[in-house]
Each structure stands twice: as C-alpha cells, then as structure tokens.
N, C-alpha and C positions, 0 to 999 in steps of 0.2 A: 406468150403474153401472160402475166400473173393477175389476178381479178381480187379484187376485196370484196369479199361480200358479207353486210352486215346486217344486225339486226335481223336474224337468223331465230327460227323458234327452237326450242328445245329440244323437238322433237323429228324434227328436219334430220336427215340422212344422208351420206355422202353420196347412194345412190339416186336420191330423190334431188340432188345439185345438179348431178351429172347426168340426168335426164332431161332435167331444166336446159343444162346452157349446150347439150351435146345436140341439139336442134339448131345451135346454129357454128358448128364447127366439133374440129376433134377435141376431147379436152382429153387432156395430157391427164391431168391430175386432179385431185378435190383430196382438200385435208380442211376438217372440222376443228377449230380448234378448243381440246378440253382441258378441263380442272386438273392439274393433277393431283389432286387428292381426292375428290369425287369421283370424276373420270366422264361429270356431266358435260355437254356442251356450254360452251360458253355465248352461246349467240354472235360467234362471226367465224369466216373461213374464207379459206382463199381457193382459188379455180385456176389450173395453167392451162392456156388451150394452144395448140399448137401454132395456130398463126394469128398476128397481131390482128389483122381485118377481121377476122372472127370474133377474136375480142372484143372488141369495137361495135361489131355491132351487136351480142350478146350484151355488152353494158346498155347500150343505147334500146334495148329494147324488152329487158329484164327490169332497171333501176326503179324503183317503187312497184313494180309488182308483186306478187303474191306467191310466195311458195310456202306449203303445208300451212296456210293460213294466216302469215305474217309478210307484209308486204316490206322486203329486203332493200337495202340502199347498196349498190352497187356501182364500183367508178375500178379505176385501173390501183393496183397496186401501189404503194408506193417505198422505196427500199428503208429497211427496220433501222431507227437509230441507235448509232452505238449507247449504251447506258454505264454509268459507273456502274463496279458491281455493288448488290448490298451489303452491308453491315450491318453487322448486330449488337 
C-alpha cells in the first residue's frame, strides 16, 4: 500500500518515517520527496508498506500526529496525474 504523507517538516528523515510508521507493519519503502535544485525537502513523501491492513491502520493512527515536531496529514496514496508536458 503507497501512503501520502504531508506537511512534513524539513527536517524530518527518511529514517525518522520509517521508524514512525515501521510500528505498525513492514514498510517496504519511504522516499522524501526533494527540490531538485536545492536537494531540500519539500515537506511531503510517500511510505509503501507491505500490506494494505498495515496501512490502514498506520494512516488511521499517524494522521495529524506529530513527527519531528510537525504534525503530518496522512491518507492513502492516490495514483499521479498524467500532466501535459511543459513549455517554454
């Protein structure tokens, strides 16, 4: 199951996600998502944890709590829309 997790502080670590949500199941993955020209976080990331019920209850018992000081908004994934590309 893929997790949104937003509103993210800056300072927040992939480790310190995956210690958060690894309390209620396996997580597969954690990717911070950054700037590319900074290389700063961007305050959101997504969480894949191996089984959906895990998910599920990591969202339901995560979503407005507090990691590294910012209390994160947390709900399931949802799949990326196609975008035109840009122009310049």
């Amino acid at each position: 199951m893929n997790i949104y997790v937003g509103n993210l502080s800056f300072d927040a670590t992939e480790n310190d996600i995956e210690a958060t949500f690894g309390s209620f199941g396996v997580v597969k993955s954690v990717n911070v998502i950054k700037d590319r020209e900074t290389g700063r976080s961007r305050g959101f990331g997504f969480v894949e944890m191996q089984s959906r019920e895990a998910g599920l209850e990591a969202i339901r018992a995560i979503d407005q709590q507090s990691i590294c000081g910012r209390d994160v908004t947390v709900n399931e994934a949802k799949p990326r829309e196609q975008r035109a590309p840009r122009r310049w």
